[in-house]
Phi, psi and omega in degrees: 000131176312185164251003178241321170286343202275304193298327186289287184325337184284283142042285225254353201262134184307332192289298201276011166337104169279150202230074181335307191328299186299337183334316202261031187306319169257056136273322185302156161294160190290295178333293208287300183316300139009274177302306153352288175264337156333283195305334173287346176257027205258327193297322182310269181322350172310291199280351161316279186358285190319332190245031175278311189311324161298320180291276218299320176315285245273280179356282167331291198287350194277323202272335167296339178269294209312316177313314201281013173082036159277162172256169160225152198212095195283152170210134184186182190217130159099223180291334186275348181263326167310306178289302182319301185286334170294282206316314176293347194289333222222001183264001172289316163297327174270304238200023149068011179309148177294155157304110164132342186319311182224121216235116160251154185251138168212102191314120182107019195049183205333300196321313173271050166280320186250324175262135184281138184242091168278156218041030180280313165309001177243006162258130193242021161265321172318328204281275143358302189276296181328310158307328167283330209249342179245016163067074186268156183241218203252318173288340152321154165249108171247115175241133171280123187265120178193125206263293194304339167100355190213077163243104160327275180340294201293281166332324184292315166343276195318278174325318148338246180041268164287340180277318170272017171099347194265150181285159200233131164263135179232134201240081167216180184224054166235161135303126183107351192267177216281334173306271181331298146356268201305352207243158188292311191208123198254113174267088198247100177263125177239138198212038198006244181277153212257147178318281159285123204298147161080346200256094217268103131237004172266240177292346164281357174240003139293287169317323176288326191285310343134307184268330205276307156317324172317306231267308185312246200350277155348299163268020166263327175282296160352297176300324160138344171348304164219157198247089177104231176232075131245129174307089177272123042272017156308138180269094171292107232209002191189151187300289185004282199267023165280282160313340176253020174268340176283330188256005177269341120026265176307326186286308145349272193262341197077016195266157167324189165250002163243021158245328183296305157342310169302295128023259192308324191300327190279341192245013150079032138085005135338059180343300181304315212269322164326298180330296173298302194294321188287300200324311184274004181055055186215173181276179181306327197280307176315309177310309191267337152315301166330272177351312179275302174334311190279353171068063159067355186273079183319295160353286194299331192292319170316290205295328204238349162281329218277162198299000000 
């Protein structure tokens, strides 16, 4: 592809838009910019919106593979591989995941987190080996991240993927696009031209950051994760979440703080299985037995103690 064919594809994508309005921005006072982009990101969540029906379709399906022991696996380059790998980063603490469970891809490795590793978004074979390098099956999931919706690197991901079988998400914020195309559920948040041009790591990376909270969350609540909106599955890894494992407990059952105590030591600082055990009154062992009967469903677990 030419640098003259390259500039018209940038050219025609709403996310790279110019908005002549804005030329004299930096003239302004700092306030007025300041408000300037408050009101451009206030549009966003709008336009999540416009794509929930679409979010919860993906959601349902990622969380029926994920039940049969699939993974999810974000894949993307730049700011969009970068959200990926924080969202994935952060469900081991939030939501107790095995290692590996939930996997960011970021074209160029570890490396471009911090550094741009040119030309790696432009390989949709790189894509292919990573993937290929986490041994993917059919009950996986890959969604692919992308603002403009044509990152070779996403696509390939994607296309992979779908070729082995596996389920495929396309995550971008142009409408038409070839991300979306290539994938089972084509995800389009379009939230339009970016303050500074072209630079979607502003509201196309609020957005992506926002749907991307969708699909984790939403499907970790699906999985049994949490009871009510309490993390029971936090992983207590720091005094932070050891203290907020005694009051999400507490928050639960009401119990003293020398039975929530009790509690955990006997169920090996398990939240969930504290829970059950005080609520259903059976001892740890029960607790965690129940539990596994119910595939983690605290609800469900409840429901087979009660007399």
């Amino acid at each position: 592809m030419t640098s003259h064919d390259l500039r018209s594809q940038l050219a025609s994508l709403t996310t790279e838009a110019f908005r002549p309005e804005l030329a004299g921005i930096d003239r302004l006072p700092t306030l007025d910019i300041a408000r300037l982009m408050n009101r451009e990101d206030a549009g966003v969540p709008t336009s999540v919106g416009a794509q929930l029906p679409r979010i919860a379709a993906a959601i349902d399906a990622i969380a029926e593979r994920m039940t049969r022991g699939g993974r999810l696996i974000y894949a993307g380059a730049g700011t969009a591989g970068r959200l990926g790998v924080l969202d994935a980063s952060e469900c081991p603490p939030t939501f107790n995941t095995e290692s590996g469970q939930v996997v960011g891809l970021i074209a160029g490795g570890p490396t471009a987190m911090v550094t741009s590793v040119e030309g790696a978004e432009d390989s949709g074979e790189l894509a292919r080996q990573d993937l290929d390098g986490l041994k993917l099956a059919a009950d996986d999931t890959v969604v692919g991240v992308s603002a403009s919706g044509r990152t070779p690197y996403a696509i390939g991901a994607v296309e992979h993927a779908r070729a082995l079988g596996a389920l495929t998400v396309g995550l971008a914020c142009n409408a038409h696009s070839a991300l979306a195309a290539a994938a089972e559920h084509g995800i389009e948040v379009v939230v339009g031209p970016e303050l500074i041009t072209g630079s979607t790591r502003l509201k196309s990376g609020t957005a992506q950051k926002l749907v991307l909270n969708m699909l984790s969350t939403i499907t970790m609540i699906r999985l049994g994760k949490t009871y009510g909106n309490l993390m029971v599955d936090v992983r207590a890894s720091n005094d932070k979440l050891r203290a907020r494992s005694r009051r999400i407990v507490s928050l639960a059952t009401g119990a003293s703080d020398e039975e929530i105590e009790k509690a955990l030591t006997e169920c090996g600082g398990e939240v969930k299985n504290a829970i059950l055990a005080l609520l259903a009154d059976v001892d740890g062992p029960t607790a965690a037995r129940l539990l596994e009967e119910s595939g983690g469903h605290l609800r469900a677990a409840l429901a087979h103690a009660a007399p």
